[in-house]
Every structure is written in C-alpha cells, then in structure tokens.
N, C-alpha and C positions, 0 to 999 in steps of 0.2 A: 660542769662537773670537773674535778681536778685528778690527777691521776690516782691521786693517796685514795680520796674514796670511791675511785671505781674499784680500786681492790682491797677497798676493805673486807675484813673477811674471809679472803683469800688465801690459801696459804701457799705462800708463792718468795721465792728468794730476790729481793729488789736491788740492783746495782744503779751507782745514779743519785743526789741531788736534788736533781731540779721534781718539782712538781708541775706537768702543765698542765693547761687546760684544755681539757678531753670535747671536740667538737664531735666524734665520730668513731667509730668501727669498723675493722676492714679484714677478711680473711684473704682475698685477695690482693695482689702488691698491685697489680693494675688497678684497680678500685677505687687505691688510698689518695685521700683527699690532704689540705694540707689543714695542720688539726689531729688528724685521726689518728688511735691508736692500731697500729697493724697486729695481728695475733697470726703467728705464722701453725700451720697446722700439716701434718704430714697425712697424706694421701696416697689411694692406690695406685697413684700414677706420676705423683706431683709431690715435692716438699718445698711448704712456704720457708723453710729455713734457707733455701738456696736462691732468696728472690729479695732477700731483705734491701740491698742496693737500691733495688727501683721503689720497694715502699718507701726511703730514705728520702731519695729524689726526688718522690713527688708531696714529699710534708709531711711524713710520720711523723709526732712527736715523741712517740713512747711506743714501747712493743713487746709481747707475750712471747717468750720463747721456751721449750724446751728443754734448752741445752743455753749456760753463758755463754755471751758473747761480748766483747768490747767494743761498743758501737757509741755515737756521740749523742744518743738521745736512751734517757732512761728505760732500763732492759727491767722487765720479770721474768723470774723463771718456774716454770709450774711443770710436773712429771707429764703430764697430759693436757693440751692445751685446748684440747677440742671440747672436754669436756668442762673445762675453765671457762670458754668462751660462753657457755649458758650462761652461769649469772653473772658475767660481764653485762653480760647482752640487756640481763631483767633487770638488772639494775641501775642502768643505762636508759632503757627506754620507759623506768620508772613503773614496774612489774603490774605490763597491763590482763596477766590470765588475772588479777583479782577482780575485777572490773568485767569481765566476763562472767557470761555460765559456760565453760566448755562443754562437750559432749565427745570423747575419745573412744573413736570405734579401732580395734584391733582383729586380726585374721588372716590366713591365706587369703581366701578368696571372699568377695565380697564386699570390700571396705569401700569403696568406690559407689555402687548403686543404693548401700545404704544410710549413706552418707547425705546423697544426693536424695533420697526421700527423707531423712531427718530435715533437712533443710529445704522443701517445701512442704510439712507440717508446721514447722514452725514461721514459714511464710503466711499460712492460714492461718495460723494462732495470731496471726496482727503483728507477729515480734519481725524485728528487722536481723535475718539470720547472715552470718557468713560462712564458708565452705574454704577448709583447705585439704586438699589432697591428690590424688595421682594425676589428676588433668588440669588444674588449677588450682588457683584461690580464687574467691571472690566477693567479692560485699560491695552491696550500692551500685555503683558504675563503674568499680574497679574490676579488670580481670587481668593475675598475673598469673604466667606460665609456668608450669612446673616444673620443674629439674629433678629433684626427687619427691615420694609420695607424701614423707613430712618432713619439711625442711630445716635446715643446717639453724640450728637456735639463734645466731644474727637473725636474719630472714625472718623468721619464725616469729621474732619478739618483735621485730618492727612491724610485722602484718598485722600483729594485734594492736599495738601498739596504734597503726591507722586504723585498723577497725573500731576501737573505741572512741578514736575524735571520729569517725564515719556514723559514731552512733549505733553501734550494731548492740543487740543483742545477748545472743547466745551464738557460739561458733562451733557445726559439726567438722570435726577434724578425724582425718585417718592418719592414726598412728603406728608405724611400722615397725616392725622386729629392727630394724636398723637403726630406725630412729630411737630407739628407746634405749636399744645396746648404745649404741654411741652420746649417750646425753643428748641427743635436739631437744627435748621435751624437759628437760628441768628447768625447774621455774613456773612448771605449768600445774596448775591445781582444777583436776577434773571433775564436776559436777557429777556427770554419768562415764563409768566405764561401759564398755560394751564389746563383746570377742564375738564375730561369726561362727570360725572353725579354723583349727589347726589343721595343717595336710602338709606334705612335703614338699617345700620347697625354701630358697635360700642354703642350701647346706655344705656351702662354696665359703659360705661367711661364716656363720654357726657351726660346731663340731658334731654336733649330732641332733637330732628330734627333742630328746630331752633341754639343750641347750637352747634348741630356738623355741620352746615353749615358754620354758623359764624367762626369754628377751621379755613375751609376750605377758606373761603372767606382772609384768614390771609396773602396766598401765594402771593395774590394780593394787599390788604390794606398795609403790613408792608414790604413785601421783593422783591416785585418787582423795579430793578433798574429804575434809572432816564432816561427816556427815553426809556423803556421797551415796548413791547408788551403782550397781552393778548387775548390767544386764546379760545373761549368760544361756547360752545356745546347749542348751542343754543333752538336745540329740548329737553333740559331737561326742568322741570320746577320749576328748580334755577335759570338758566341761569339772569332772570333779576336784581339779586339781588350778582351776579358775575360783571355783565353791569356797575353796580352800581358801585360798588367798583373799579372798574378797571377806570372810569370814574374818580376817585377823584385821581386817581393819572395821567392822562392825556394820559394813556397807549395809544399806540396805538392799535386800536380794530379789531381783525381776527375773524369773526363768523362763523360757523360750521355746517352744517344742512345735515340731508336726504332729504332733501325736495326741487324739482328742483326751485319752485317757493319763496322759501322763499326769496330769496334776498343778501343769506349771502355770504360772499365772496367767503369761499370753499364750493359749494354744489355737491349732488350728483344728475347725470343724470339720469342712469342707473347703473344695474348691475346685476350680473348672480354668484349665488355660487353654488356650487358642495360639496361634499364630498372630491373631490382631490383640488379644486382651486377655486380664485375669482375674476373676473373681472369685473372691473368696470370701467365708465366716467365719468369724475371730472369735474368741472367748477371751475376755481383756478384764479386769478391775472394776471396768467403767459397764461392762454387759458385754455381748454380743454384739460385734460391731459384720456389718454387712459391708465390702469395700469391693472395689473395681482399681486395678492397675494396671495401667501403659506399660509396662515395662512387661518384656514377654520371658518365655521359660520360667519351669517349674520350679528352680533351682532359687527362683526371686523371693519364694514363697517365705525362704530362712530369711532374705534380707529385711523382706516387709515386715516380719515375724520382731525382729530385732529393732527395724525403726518403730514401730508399736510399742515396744517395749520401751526405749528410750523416751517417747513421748509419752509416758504415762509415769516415768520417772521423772518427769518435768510440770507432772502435773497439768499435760494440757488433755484438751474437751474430745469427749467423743466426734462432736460434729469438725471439728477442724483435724483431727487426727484422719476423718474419710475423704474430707475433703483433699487435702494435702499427697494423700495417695493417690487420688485418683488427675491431680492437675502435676504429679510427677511430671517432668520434661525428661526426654530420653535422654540416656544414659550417651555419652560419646563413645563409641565403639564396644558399649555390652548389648547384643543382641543386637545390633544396630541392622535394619533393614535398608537393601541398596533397591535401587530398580524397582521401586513400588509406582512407578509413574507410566512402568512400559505392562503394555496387555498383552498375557503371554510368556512372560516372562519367569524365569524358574525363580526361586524363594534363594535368594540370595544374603547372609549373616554374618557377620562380623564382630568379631568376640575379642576380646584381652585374653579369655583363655590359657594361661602358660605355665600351669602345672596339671600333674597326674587327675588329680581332684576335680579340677574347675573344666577340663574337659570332658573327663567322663559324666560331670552333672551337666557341661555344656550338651553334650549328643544325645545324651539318653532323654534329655528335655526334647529335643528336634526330632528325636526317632518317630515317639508314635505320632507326632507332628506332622510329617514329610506324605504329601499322597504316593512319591514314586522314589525313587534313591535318593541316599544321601551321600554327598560327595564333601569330602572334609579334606583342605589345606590346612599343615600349619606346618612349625617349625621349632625349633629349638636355640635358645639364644646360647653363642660365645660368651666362654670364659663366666660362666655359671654352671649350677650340680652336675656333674654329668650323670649321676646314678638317677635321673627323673627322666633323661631323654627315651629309654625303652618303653619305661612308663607310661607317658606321655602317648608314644607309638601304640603300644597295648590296648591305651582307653579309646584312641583313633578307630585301632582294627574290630573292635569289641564291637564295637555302635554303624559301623559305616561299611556301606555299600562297595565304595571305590577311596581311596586314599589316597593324596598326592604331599608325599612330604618334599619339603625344601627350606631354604634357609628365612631365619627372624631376624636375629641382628647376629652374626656371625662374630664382631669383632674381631679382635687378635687370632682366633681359632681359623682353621682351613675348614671352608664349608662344607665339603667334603670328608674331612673326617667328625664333622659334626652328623652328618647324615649317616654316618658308620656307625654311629651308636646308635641312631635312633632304629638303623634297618634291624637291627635285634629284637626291636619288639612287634613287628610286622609280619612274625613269620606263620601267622595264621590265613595271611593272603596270601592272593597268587601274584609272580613279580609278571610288570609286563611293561609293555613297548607303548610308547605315547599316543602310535597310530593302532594300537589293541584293546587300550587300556577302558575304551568306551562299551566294548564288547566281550571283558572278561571278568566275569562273576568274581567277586571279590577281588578285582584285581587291586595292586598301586605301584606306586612307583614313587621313583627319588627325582628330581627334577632342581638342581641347585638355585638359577635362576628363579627368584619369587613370582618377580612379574611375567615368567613362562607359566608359571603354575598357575597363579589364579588363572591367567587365560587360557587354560587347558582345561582347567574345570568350569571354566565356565563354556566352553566348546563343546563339551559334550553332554551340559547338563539340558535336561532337556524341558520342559514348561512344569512338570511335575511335579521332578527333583526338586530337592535341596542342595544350598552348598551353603559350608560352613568354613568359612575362612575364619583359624584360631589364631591367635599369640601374639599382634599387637597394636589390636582394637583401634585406642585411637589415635595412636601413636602418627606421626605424619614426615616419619624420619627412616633410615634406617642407616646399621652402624657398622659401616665395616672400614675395618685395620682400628683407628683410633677418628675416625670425619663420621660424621651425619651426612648424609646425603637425602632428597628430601622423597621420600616415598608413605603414600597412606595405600593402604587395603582397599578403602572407600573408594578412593576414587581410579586405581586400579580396576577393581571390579565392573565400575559402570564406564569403563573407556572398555571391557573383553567385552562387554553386553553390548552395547554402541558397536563396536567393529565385524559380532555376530550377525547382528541384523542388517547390518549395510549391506 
C-alpha cells in the first residue's frame, strides 16, 4: 500500500513528493521498522513528536504529525493524531471488524468476567471465540498481554486482523471509557453492545459523571453496527439514558435485571451462592434456563445476567448458553481463591476491586459468606480520582470486621499522602496498633508497605475468617515513581499463609 492511499480520506495537510510504499505502522519510534510509517502521538507522559530522529534512523518512510515539520521523508499533518491513527490502522490491515461479529461490553465494573463468560458460551456454541480485554487477548494458541483494557487501535486492528486469518469467530471485547474517548475502537462495527454499570470512577480523566457516561454511551451512539443489538443492565441507574441511545440507532433492545418482576427480557428468579458455587434460574427468550457458575459472589449474578443477554443476541441455544456458564474458567484475580490446598486455612480473596462500587458489591457478596471476620486489604491507586479514595474507605468500613489499608500502585503520588485521603473514610472504626489490631473490634489501620499488609492480615486471620485482598487482582506488578516492579496479591498471600504455618 503506498502512502497516498493510506491517507486517503484523511484530512490531513501533506508536505513532500515522494509517495512510498507503506510496509508498516509504528506509534512507537523504537518499534519503527524500515518501511513503516511512524505516527507520532502526544501522551501523558511522553511526546512522539520529540523522538522523530530515531524513527528516521531506523526507516521511517513517511510520518503523521501534529504540527509541520521539515523532515526528509513525507510529513502529514492531522489536528489529532491518535485519533487519525484508527483508520490508518483499518485501512491498513484491510478493516478486519467487518469479518467479525464483535460483542462490546462496557462498564465500571464488570467488563472482565463477563467478558470471559461471553467467550466460553460461545466456546459451547462450536464457534471459535476471541477475548480482548484487561488481562489479555487471546484466540487459538495466542495469548497477548495487556497494557491497556482496550487497546491503542494499531494493536487493536492488528489482533483482529490475526484473529481472522486465526479463523476466529466472533470476538468478546471490553471497551473502556478511555478507549472510546480516545478513538481505539473506530473502525470497529459492533454486533452486540452491552454496559454493566456506571459507578464512579476514572474522573482524573473525564470531567464529571456526566462526561464519563456520555465516553460510555459512545459504544452504542457511534459503533454499534446496522442492525445491532443492545444489551442493557437495566437495574443500574444509567440505564435510561443507555435506552436512549441505543433507541436512536434502532438497535434491537435485550434488558437485564435482578429483579423477577421487572419485565426485562433476561431476569433473574432465583438464586443461591456459596463460597464454592452459584446457581441460579433465568427467565430468558429461549425459557427458563437453570445454570450453575464457577465464578463465586453475588455481584456475578449482573455479569452472567448480561453474558445471557449477549448470547441470546447472537442467537445461540439454551443448552450451550448453560453449558458455557457453567465450564466458565476463573476469572484471573476476580474472586480468585488463594490457599484452597491447605486444611484449615482462613478463606482467602483476591479481587480487582478499585472503585467505591465494586467493593462495596465486593464485601457485601463476602459478608453473609464469612463464618467468622472479615478482614479486608486494599488500597488506592497514584495519580487517579482522588474524591473515590474515601469512598472506597467507606465501602471497606461499612462491610468489614478489621481493615488494613495500604498502598496499590502509588505512582508519582507519596504513599502516604494517598493513605491521608483514604483515612477520611475510616472513621467509623477504631484506629489501632499492628500488635492490637487482632484484638480491636472494628479496629484498622494504615500500613504503607503492601506486602506488610497482606501479611498482617493474614497473621491474624484466623481458619474462620475471611480475607479480602482488593484493588489489583491480577495485576503481577506494581508501580511506584514511573518502574513496575513485580509483585501479585496471589502469590504474596500464599508465601504469609506458608510463613504462618511454618
């Protein structure tokens, strides 16, 4: 492809002659191959405008800029380049969403496990499904890491782009309020939209509630295909203004509810959760469906609620839709159970958890769960909202026994004065000493060091309790100044349980 008709279409100011021929795409100046055109893009941290040298050096032929520049290989210039780079990208990799069925799940919380149950429904349905989202992609034998929940539309267009010579199917995707603000997803035409719930969070990036609804309402207003459905969680209370939007493009409308009496297409009857299991009776299109899910908390009930919905939007069978529920694979760090191998051992949890919302359905799921305390870690991530971190504290103190806050990924912020907001919403417990904290009714405390905390809580929990370790599931990193350094929850947790028992 030659550079005139990758930007065709475009409207873009061109300096420059030559026409070459486009081998490649690069937003990264490290990345750039020789061939490729480099599209420099300005970031929260980073401007490819100040790297162009080294994409030069290593064989740019041609390059997106923002601003002219007098360089020896043909310049464009587009107001916004990131969001230029989509259909560079679709048209590029010769626009593989049409070659799909997408499935676009949106939401605070939730996009992740229901995600991961759309796409083993549709493993049962015989179809050959693919998964992008917070913890990976993946399709067939491929599995790539995630960076962000929906990726930078290079990325994005090339995973589809191999999941269609991989043969795939139909592909469940979590689509973020970021990613939809930012153009990742243009180019992308969605078979099924789908929102869990709006709650607060993101509002570091977004100006207000309003504004990160509106990101979110975007999956439905701009990219849901002709003739699409829309599947909508109707006990939230966005939902009407999801109705709305899904209404002006003619979708056809799947609603969603706990509630036997509400009316909506997929409601729920009944249902019974455990600590090992969940069963539940659906009222669906197709009947009455009777299911069992792996996946534990009560809170799953809206996701399975919505993957039902989605698969019924797609037209597949009652029996593959139970099946599919019920050979779910757990979720990577939602609910995830540690130390199910040791006898005796307290009930140990590991959640993503990390807004106001997703803990409070986190605990309140654990509460009437727990035979003895529930002891809940988590933390508040640097250089995001700061008005959720009380919050957050609130939903902790509201549900739980003993409370051990500390740091998530702190980043650029002092951990410490992240822990200063959060102590704000704590103040329904009592504050206490490390060597107290076992012995004082509702006590908690601040503990900055993570990996002190979980081993704190897990020292004094005792075979009974619970402990709930929230906010970054399966995260296997953590982020302080601007480094990764490698840390998981998981396996934190079973090195305090190991060092107890020794």
């Amino acid at each position: 492809m030659n550079w005139s008709q990758l930007l065709e279409g475009l409207p873009v100011e061109r300096t420059g002659d030559e026409d070459p021929v486009v081998r490649g795409i690069a937003y990264d100046s490290r990345a750039v191959s020789p061939g490729d055109v480099f599209v420099a893009l300005r970031g929260a941290t980073a401007d490819g405008h100040d790297y162009l040298d080294t994409a030069l050096r290593l064989g740019a032929v041609a390059m997106l800029l923002e601003e002219p520049r007098d360089l020896p290989v043909p310049v464009a210039v587009h107001a916004d380049t990131r969001r230029a780079l989509a259909p560079l990208a679709t048209r590029f990799f010769g626009d593989p969403a049409r070659e799909l069925r997408l499935v676009g799940v949106t939401g605070t919380n939730g996009k992740t496990s229901t995600t991961y149950l759309v796409e083993s429904i549709l493993r049962a349905a015989g179809q050959s499904p693919g998964l992008i989202g917070t913890v990976e992609a993946r399709y067939a034998d491929t599995r790539i890491r995630a960076v962000n929940t929906t990726p930078e539309s290079l990325d994005l267009q090339r995973t589809l782009r191999a999941m269609c010579t991989a043969q795939v199917d139909a592909v469940a995707m979590e689509v973020s309020s970021h990613g939809l603000a930012l153009g990742r997803v243009e180019g992308c035409h969605f078979a099924v939209a789908a929102v869990t719930n709006v709650t607060q969070d993101h509002l570091d990036f977004h100006t207000d509630m309003a504004d990160y609804t509106a990101a979110k309402t975007a999956l439905f207003g701009e990219h849901l295909a002709e003739g699409g459905a829309a599947v909508i969680n109707l006990d939230d209370a966005s939902a009407d203004t999801f109705l709305t939007v899904a209404r002006t493009r003619s979708a056809r409308i799947l609603g969603v509810s706990r509630k036997a009496e509400s009316g909506a297409e997929i409601a729920l009857l009944d249902a019974d959760c455990t600590l090992d299991r969940t069963q539940a009776r659906i009222a669906t299109p197709l009947g009455e469906l009777l299911v069992e899910l792996p996946l534990l908390g009560d809170f799953n009930l809206e996701n399975m609620l919505v993957a039902v919905g989605i698969a019924c939007a797609l037209d597949i069978g009652a029996d593959a839709i139970s099946t599919g529920l019920a050979n779910c694979a757990q979720v990577p760090g939602r609910m995830e159970r540690v130390g199910t191998d040791l006898p005796d051992a307290p009930t140990i949890l590991v959640d993503y958890a990390h807004t106001p919302d997703a803990v409070d359905k986190l605990l309140s799921a654990v509460r009437p769960l727990a035979r003895g305390r529930l002891i809940t870690v988590f933390g508040c991530g640097g250089d995001r909202d700061r008005a959720k971190r009380p919050l957050m504290a609130e939903a902790a103190a509201r549900h739980s026994d003993r409370v051990i806050a500390t740091s998530d990924n702190p980043r650029t912020e002092d951990p410490e004065a992240i822990l200063h907001d959060v102590e704000a919403g704590l103040g329904t417990m009592t504050a206490a000493t490390a060597d107290a904290l076992d012995v004082t009714p509702r006590g908690c405390i601040t503990v900055t060091d993570r990996r002190s905390a979980i081993a704190l809580a897990i020292e004094i929990a005792r075979p009974e309790d619970a402990v709930v370790i929230a906010g970054k599931g399966h995260e296997d990193y953590q982020i302080v100044g601007r480094e990764k350094f490698p840390f998981d929850d998981r396996e934190e947790a079973a090195r305090a349980l190991r060092e107890k028992r020794s």
